[in-house]
PDB file of N, CA, C and O in Angstrom, chain B, residues numbered from 101:
ATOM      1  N   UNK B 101     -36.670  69.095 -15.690  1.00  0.00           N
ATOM      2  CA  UNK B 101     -35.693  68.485 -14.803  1.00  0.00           C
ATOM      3  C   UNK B 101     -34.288  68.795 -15.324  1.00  0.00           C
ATOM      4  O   UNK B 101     -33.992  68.863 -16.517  1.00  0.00           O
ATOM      5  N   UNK B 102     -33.320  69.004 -14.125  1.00  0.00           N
ATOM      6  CA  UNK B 102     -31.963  69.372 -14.652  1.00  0.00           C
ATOM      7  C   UNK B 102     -30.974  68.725 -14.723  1.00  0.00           C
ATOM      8  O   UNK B 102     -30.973  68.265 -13.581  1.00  0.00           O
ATOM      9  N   UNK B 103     -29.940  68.243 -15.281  1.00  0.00           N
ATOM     10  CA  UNK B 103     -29.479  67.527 -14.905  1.00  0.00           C
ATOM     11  C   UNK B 103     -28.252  67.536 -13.316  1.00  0.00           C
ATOM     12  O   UNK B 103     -27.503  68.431 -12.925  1.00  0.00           O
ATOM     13  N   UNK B 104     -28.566  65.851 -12.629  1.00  0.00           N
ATOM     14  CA  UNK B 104     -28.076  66.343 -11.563  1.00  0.00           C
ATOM     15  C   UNK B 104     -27.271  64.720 -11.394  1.00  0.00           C
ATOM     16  O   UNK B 104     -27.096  63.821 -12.217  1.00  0.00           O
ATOM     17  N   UNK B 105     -26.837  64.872  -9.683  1.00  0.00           N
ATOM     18  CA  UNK B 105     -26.208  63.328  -9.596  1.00  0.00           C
ATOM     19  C   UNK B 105     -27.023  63.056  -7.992  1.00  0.00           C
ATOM     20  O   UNK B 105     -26.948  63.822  -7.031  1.00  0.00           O
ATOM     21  N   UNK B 106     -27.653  61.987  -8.039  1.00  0.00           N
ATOM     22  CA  UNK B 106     -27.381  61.705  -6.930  1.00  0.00           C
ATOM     23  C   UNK B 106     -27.050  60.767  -5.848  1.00  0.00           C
ATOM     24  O   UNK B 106     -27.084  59.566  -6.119  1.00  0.00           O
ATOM     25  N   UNK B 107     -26.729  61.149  -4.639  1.00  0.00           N
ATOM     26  CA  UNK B 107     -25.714  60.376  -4.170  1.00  0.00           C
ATOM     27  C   UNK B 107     -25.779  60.125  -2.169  1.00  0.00           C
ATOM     28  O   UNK B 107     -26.478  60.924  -1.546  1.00  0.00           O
ATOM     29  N   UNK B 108     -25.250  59.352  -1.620  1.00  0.00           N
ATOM     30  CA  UNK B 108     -25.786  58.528  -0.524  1.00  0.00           C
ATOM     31  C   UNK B 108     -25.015  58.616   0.424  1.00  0.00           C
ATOM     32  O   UNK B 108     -23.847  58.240   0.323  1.00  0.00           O
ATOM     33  N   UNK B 109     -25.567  59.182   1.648  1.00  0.00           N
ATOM     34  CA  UNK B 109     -24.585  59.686   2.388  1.00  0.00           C
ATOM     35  C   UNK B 109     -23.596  58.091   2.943  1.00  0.00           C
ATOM     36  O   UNK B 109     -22.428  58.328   3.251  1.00  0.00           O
ATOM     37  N   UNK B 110     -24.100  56.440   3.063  1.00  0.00           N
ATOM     38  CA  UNK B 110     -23.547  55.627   2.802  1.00  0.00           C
ATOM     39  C   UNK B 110     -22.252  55.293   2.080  1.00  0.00           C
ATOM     40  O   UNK B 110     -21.300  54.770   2.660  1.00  0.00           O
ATOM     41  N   UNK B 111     -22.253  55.598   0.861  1.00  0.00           N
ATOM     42  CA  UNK B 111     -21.517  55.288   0.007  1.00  0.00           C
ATOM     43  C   UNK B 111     -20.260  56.047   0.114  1.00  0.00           C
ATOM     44  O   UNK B 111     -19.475  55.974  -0.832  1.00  0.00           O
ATOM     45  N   UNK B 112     -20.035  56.593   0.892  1.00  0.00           N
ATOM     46  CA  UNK B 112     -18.624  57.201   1.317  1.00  0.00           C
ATOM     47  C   UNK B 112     -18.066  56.190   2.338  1.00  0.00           C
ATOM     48  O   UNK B 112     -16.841  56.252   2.443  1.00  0.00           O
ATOM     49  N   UNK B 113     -18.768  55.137   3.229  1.00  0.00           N
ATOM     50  CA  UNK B 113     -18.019  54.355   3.756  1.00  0.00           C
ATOM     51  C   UNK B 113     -17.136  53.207   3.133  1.00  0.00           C
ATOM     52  O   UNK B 113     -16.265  52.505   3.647  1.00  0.00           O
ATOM     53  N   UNK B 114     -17.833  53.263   1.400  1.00  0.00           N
ATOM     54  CA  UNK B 114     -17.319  52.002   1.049  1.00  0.00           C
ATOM     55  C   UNK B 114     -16.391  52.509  -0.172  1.00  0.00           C
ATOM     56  O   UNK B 114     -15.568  51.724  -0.642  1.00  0.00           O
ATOM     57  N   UNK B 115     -16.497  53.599  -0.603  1.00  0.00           N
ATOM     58  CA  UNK B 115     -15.748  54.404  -1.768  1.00  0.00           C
ATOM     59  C   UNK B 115     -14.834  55.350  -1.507  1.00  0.00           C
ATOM     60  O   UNK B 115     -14.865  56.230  -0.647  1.00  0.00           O
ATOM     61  N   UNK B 116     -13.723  55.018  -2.603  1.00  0.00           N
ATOM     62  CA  UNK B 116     -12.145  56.215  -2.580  1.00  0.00           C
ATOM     63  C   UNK B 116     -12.882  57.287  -3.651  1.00  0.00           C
ATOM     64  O   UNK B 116     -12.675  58.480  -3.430  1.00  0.00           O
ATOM     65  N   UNK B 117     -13.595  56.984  -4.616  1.00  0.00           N
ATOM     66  CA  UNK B 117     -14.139  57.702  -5.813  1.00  0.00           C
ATOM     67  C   UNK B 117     -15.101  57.269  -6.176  1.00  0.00           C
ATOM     68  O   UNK B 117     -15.570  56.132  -6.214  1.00  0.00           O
ATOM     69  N   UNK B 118     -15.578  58.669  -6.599  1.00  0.00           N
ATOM     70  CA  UNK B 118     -17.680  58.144  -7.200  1.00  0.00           C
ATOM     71  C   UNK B 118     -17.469  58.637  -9.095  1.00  0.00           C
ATOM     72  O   UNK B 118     -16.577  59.248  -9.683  1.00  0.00           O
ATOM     73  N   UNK B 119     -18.513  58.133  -9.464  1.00  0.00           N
ATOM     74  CA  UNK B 119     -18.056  58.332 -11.030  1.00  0.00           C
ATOM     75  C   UNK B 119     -19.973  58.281 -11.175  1.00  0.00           C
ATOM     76  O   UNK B 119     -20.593  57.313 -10.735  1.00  0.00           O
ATOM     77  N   UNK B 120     -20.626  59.380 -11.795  1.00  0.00           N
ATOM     78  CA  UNK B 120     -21.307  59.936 -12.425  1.00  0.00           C
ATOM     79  C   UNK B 120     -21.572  59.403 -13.767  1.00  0.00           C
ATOM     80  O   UNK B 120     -20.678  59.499 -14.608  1.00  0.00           O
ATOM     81  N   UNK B 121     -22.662  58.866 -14.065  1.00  0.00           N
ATOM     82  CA  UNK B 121     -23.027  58.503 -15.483  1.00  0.00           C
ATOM     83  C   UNK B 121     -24.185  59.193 -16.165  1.00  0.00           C
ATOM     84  O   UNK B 121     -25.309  58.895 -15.759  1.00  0.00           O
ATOM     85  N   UNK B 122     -24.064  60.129 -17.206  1.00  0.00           N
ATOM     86  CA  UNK B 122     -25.326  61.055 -17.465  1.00  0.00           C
ATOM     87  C   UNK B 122     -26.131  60.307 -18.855  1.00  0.00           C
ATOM     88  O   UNK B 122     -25.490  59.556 -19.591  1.00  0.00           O
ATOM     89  N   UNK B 123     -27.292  60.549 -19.054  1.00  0.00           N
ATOM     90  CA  UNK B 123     -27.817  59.946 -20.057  1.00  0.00           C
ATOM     91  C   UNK B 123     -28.487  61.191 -20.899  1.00  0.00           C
ATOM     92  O   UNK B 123     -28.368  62.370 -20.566  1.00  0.00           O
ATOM     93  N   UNK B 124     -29.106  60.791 -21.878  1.00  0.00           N
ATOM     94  CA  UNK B 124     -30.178  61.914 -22.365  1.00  0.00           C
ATOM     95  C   UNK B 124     -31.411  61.380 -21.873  1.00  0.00           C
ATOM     96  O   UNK B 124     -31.627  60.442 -21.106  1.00  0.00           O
ATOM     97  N   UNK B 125     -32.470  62.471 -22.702  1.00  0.00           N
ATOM     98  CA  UNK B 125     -33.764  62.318 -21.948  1.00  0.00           C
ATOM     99  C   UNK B 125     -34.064  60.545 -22.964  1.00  0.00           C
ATOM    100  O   UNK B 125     -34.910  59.749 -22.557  1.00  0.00           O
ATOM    101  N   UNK B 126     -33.542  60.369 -23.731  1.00  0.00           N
ATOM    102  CA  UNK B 126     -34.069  59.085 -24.570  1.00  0.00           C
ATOM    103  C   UNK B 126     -33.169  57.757 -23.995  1.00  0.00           C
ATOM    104  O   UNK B 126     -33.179  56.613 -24.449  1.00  0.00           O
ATOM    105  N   UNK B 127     -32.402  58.282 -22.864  1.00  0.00           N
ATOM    106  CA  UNK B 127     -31.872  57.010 -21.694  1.00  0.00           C
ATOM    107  C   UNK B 127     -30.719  56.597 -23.113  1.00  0.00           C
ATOM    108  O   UNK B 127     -30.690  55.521 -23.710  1.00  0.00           O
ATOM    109  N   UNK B 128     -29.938  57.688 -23.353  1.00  0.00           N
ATOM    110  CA  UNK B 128     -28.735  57.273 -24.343  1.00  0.00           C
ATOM    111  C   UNK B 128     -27.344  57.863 -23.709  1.00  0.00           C
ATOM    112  O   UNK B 128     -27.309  59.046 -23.369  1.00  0.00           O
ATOM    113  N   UNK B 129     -26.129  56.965 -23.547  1.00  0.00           N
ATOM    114  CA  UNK B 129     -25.038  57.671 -22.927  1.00  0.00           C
ATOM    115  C   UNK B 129     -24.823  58.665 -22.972  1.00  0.00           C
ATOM    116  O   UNK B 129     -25.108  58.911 -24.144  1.00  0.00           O
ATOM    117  N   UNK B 130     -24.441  59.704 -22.478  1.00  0.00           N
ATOM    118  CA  UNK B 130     -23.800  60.871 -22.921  1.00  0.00           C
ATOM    119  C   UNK B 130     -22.584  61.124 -22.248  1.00  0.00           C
ATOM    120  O   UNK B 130     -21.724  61.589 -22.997  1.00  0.00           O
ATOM    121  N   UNK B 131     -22.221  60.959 -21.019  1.00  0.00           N
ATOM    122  CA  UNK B 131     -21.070  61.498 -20.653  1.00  0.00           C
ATOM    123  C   UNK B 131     -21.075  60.766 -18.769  1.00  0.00           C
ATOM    124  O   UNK B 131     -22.012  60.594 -17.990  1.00  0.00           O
ATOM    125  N   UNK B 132     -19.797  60.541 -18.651  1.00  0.00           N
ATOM    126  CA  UNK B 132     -18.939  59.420 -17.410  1.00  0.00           C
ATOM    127  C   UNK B 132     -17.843  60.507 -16.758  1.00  0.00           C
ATOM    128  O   UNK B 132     -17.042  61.105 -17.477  1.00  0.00           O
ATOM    129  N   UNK B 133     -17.905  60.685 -15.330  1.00  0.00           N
ATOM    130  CA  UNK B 133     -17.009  61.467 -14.748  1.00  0.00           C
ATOM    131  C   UNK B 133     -16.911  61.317 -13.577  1.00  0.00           C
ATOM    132  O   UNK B 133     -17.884  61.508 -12.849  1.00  0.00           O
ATOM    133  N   UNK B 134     -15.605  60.903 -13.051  1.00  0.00           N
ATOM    134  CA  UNK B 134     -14.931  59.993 -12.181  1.00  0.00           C
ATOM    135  C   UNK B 134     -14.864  61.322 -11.170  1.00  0.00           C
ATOM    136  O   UNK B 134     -14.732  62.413 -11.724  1.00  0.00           O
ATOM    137  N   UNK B 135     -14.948  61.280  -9.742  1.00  0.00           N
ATOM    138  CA  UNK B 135     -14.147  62.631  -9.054  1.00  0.00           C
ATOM    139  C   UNK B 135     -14.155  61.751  -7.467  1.00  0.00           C
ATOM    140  O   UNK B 135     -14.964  61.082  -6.824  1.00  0.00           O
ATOM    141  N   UNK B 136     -12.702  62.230  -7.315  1.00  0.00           N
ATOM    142  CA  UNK B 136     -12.427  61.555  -5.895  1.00  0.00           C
ATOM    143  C   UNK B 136     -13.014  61.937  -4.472  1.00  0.00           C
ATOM    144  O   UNK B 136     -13.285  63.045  -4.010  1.00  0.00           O
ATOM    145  N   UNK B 137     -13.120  60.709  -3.942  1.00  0.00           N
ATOM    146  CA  UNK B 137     -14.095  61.182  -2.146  1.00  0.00           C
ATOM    147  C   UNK B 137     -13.907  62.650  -1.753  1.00  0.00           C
ATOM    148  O   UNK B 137     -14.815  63.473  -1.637  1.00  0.00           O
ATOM    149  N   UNK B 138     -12.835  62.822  -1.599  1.00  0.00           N
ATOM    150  CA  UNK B 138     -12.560  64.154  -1.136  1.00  0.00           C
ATOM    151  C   UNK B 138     -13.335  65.819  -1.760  1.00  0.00           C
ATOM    152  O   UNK B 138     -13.702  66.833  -1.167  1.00  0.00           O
ATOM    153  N   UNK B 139     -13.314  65.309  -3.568  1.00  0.00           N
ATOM    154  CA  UNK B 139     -14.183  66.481  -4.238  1.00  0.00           C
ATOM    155  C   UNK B 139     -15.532  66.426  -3.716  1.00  0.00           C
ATOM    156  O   UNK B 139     -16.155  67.396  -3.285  1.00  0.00           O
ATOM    157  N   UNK B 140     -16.000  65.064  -3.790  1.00  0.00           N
ATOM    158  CA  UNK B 140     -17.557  64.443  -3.231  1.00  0.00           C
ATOM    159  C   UNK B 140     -18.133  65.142  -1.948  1.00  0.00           C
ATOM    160  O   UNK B 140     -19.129  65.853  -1.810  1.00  0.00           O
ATOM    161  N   UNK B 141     -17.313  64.771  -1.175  1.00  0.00           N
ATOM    162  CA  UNK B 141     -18.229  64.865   0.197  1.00  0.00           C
ATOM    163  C   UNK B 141     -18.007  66.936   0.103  1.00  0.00           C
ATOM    164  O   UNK B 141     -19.215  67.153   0.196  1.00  0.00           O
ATOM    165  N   UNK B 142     -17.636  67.796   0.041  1.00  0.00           N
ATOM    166  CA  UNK B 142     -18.003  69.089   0.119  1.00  0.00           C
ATOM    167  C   UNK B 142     -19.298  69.800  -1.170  1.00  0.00           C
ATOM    168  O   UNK B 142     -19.796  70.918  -1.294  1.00  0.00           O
ATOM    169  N   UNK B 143     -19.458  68.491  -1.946  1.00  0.00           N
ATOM    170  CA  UNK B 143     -20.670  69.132  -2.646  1.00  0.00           C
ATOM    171  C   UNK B 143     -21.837  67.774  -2.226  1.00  0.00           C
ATOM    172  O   UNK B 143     -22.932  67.625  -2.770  1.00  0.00           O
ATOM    173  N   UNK B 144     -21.426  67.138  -1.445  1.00  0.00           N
ATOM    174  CA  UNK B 144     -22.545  66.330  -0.747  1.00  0.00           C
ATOM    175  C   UNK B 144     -23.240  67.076   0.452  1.00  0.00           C
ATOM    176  O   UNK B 144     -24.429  67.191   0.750  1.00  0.00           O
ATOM    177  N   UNK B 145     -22.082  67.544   1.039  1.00  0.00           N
ATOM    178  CA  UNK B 145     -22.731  68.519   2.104  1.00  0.00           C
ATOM    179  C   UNK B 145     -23.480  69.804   1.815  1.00  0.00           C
ATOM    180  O   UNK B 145     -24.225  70.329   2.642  1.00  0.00           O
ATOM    181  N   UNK B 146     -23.295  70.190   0.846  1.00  0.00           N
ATOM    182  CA  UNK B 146     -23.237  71.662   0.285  1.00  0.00           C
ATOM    183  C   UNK B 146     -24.872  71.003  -0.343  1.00  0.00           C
ATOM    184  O   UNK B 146     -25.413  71.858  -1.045  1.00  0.00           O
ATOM    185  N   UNK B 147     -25.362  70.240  -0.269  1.00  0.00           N
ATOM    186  CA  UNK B 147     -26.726  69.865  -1.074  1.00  0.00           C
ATOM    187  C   UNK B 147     -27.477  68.645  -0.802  1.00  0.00           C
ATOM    188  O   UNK B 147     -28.279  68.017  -1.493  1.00  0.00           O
ATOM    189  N   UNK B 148     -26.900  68.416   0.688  1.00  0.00           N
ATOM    190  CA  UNK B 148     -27.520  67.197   1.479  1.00  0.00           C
ATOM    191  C   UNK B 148     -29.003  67.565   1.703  1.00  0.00           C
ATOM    192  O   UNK B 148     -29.277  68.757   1.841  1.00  0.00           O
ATOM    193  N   UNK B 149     -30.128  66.498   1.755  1.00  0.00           N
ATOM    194  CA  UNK B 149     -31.718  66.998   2.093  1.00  0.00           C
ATOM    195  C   UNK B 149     -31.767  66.480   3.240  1.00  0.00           C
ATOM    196  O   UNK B 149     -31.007  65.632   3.709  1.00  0.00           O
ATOM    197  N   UNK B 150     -33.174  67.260   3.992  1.00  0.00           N
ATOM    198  CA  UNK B 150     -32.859  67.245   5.759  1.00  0.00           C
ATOM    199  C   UNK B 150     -32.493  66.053   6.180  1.00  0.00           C
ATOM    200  O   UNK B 150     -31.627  65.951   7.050  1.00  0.00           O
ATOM    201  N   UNK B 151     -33.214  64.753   5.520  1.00  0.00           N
ATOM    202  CA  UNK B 151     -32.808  63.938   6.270  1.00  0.00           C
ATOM    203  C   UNK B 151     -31.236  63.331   6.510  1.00  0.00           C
ATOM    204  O   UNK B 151     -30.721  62.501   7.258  1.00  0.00           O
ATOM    205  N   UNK B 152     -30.739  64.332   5.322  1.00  0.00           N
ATOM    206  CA  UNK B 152     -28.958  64.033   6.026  1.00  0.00           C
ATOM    207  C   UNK B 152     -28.832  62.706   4.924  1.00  0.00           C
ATOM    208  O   UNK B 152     -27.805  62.902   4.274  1.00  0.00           O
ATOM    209  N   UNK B 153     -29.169  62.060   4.698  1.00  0.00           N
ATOM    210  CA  UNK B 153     -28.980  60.733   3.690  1.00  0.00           C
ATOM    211  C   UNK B 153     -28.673  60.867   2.365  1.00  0.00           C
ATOM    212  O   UNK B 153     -27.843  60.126   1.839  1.00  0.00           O
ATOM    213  N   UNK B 154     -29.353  61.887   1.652  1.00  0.00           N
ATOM    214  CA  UNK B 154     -29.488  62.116   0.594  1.00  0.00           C
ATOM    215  C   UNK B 154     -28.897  63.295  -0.031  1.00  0.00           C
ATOM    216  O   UNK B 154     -28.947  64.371   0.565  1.00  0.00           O
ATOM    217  N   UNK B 155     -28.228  63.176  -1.410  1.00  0.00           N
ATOM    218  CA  UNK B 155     -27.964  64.882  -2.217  1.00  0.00           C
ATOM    219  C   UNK B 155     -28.007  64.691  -3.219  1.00  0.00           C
ATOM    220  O   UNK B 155     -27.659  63.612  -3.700  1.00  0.00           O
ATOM    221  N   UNK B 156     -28.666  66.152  -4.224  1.00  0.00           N
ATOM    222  CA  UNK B 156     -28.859  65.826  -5.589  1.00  0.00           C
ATOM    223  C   UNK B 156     -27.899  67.268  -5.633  1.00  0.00           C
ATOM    224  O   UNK B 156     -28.132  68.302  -5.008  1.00  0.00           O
ATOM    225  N   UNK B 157     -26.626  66.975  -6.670  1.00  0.00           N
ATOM    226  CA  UNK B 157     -25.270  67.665  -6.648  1.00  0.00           C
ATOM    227  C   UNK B 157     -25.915  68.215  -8.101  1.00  0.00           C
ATOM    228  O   UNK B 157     -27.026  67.741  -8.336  1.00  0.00           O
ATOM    229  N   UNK B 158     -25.466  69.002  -8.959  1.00  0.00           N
ATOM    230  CA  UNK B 158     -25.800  69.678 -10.086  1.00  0.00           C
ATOM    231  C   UNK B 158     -25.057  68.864 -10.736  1.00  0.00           C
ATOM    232  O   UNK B 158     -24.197  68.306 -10.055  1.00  0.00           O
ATOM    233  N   UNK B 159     -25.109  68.537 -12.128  1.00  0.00           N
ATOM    234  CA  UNK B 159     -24.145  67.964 -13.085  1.00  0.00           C
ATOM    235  C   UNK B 159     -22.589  68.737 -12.998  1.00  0.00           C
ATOM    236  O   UNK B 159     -21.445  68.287 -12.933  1.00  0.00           O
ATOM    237  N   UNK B 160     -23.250  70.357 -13.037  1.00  0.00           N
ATOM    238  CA  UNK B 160     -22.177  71.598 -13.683  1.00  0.00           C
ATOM    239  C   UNK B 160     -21.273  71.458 -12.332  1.00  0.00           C
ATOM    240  O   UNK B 160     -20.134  71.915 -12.426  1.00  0.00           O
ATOM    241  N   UNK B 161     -21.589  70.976 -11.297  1.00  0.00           N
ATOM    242  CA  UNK B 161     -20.876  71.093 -10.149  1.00  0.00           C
ATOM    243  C   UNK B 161     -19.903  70.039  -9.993  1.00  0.00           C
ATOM    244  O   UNK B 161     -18.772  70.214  -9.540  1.00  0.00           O
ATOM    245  N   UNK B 162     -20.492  68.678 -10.476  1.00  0.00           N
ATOM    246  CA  UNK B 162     -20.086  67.603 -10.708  1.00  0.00           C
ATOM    247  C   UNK B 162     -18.716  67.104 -11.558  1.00  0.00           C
ATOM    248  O   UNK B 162     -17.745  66.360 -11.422  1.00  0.00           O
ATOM    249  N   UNK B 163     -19.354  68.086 -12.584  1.00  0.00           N
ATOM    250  CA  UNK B 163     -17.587  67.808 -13.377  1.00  0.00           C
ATOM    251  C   UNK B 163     -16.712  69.295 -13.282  1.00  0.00           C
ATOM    252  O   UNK B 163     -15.676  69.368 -13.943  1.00  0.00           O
ATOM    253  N   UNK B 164     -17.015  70.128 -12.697  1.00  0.00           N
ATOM    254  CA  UNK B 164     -16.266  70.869 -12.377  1.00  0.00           C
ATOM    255  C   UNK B 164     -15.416  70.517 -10.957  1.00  0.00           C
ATOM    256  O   UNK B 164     -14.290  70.995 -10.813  1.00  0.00           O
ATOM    257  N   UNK B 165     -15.935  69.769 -10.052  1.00  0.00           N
ATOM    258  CA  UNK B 165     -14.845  69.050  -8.856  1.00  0.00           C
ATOM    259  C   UNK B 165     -13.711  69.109  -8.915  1.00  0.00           C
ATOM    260  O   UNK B 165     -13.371  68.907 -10.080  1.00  0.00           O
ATOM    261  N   UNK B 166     -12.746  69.312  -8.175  1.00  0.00           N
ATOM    262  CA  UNK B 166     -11.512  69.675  -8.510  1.00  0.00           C
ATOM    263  C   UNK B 166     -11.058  67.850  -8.537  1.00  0.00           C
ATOM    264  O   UNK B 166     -11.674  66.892  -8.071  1.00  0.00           O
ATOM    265  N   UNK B 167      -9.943  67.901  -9.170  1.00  0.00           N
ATOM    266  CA  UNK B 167      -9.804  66.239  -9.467  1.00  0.00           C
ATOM    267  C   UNK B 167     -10.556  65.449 -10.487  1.00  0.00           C
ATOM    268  O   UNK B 167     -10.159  64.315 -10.755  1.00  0.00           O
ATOM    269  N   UNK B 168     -11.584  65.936 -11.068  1.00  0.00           N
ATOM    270  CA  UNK B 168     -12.542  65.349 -11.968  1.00  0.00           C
ATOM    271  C   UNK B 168     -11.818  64.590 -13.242  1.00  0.00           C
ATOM    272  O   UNK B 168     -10.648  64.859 -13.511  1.00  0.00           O
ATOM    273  N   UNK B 169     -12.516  63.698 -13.958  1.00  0.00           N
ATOM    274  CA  UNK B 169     -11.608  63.193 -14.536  1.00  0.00           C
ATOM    275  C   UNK B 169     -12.523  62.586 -15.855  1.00  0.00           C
ATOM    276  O   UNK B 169     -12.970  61.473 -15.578  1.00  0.00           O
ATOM    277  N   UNK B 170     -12.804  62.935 -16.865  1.00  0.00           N
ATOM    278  CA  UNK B 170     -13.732  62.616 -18.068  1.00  0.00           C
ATOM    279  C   UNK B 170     -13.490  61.355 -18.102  1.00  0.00           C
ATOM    280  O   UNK B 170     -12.285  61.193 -17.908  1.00  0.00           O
ATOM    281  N   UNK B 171     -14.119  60.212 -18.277  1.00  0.00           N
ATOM    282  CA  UNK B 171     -14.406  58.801 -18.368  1.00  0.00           C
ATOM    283  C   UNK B 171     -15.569  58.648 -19.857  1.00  0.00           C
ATOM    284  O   UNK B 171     -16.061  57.567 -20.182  1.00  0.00           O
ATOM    285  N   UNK B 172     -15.731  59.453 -20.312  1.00  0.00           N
ATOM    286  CA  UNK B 172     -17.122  59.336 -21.027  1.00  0.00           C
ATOM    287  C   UNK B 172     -16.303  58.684 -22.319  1.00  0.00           C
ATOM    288  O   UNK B 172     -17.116  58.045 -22.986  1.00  0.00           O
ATOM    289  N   UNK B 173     -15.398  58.645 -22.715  1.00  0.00           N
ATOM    290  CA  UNK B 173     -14.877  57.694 -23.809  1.00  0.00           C
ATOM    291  C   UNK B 173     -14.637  56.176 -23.361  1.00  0.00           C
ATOM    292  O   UNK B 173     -15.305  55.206 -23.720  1.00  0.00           O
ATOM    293  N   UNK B 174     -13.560  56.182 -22.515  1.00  0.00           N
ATOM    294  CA  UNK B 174     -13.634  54.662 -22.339  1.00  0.00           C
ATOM    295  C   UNK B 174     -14.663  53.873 -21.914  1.00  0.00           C
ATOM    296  O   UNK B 174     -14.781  52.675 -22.171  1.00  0.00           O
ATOM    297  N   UNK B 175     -15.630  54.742 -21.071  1.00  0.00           N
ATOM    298  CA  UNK B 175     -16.942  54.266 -20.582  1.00  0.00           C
ATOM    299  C   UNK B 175     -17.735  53.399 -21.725  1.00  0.00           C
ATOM    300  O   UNK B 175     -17.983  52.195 -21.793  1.00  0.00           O
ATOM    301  N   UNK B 176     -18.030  54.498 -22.594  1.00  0.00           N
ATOM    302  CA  UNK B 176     -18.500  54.356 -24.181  1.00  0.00           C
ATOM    303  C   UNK B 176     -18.060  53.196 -25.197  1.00  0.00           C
ATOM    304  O   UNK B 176     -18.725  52.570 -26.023  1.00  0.00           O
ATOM    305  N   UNK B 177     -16.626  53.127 -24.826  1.00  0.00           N
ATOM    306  CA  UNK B 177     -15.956  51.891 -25.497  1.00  0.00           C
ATOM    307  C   UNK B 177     -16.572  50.669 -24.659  1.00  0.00           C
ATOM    308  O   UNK B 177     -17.101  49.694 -25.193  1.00  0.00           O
ATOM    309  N   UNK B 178     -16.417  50.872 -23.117  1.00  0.00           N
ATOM    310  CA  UNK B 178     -16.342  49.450 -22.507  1.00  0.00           C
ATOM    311  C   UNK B 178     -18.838  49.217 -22.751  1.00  0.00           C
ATOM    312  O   UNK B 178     -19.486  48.172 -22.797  1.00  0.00           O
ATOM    313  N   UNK B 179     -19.295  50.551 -22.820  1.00  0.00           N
ATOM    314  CA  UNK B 179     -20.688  50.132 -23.510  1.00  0.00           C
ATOM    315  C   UNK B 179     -20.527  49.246 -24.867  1.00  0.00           C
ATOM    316  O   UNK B 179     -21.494  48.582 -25.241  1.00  0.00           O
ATOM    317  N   UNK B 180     -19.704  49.238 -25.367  1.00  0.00           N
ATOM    318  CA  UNK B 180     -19.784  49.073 -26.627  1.00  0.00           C
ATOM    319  C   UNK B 180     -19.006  47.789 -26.848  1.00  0.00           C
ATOM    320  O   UNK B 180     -18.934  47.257 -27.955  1.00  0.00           O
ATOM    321  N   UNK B 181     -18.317  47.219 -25.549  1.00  0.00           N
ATOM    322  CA  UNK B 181     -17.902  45.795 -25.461  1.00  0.00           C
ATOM    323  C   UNK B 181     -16.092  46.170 -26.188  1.00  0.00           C
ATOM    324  O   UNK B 181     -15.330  45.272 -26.544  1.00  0.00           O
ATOM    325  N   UNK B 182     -15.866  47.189 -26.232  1.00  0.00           N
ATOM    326  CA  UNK B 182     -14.646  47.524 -26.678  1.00  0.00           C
ATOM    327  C   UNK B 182     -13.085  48.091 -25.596  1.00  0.00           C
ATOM    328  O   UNK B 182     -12.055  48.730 -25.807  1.00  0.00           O
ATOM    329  N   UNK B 183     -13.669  47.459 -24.534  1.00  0.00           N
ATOM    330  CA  UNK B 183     -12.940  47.548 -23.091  1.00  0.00           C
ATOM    331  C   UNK B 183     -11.470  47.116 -23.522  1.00  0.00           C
ATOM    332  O   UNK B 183     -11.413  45.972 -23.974  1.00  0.00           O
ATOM    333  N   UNK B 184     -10.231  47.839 -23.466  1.00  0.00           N
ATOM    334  CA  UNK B 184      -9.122  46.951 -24.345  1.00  0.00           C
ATOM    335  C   UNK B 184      -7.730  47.504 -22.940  1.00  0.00           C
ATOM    336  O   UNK B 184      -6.590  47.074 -23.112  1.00  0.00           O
ATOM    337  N   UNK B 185      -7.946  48.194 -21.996  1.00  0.00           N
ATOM    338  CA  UNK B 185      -7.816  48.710 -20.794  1.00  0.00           C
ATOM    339  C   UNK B 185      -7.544  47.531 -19.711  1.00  0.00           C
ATOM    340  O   UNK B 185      -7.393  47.809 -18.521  1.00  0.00           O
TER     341      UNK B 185
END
């Protein structure tokens, strides 16, 4: 399995930005990446399944989005109860 994101064709009615949380295979943080509606919905479409509801986006696609924005530190802090933001 590769890593991927996925995401609801819903959740664009209620979101300005989606943010991605990756784990390892042992379900341990690894990395948080914020990218705004606008990056979203052209790799939602670009990898929607027939029923139109659903897309599994690539990770590599994911934080490459134009607008993307690394979160995987403060994320990490606020795991860690160290939220000071």
């Amino acid at each position: 399995m590769y890593p991927r994101v996925s995401l609801r064709e819903g959740k664009f009615k209620v979101a300005d930005q989606f943010m991605a949380v990756r784990c390892t295979p042992e379900v341990e943080f690894y990395a948080a990446v914020l990218i705004p509606k606008s990056s979203a919905r052209p790799l939602f479409e670009a990898r929607k399944q027939v029923s139109g509801a659903l897309a599994h986006i690539a990770w590599r696609d994911w934080i490459s989005a134009v607008g993307a924005v690394d979160y995987t530190r403060r994320f990490a802090d606020c795991l860690r109860g160290r939220d000071k933001d």
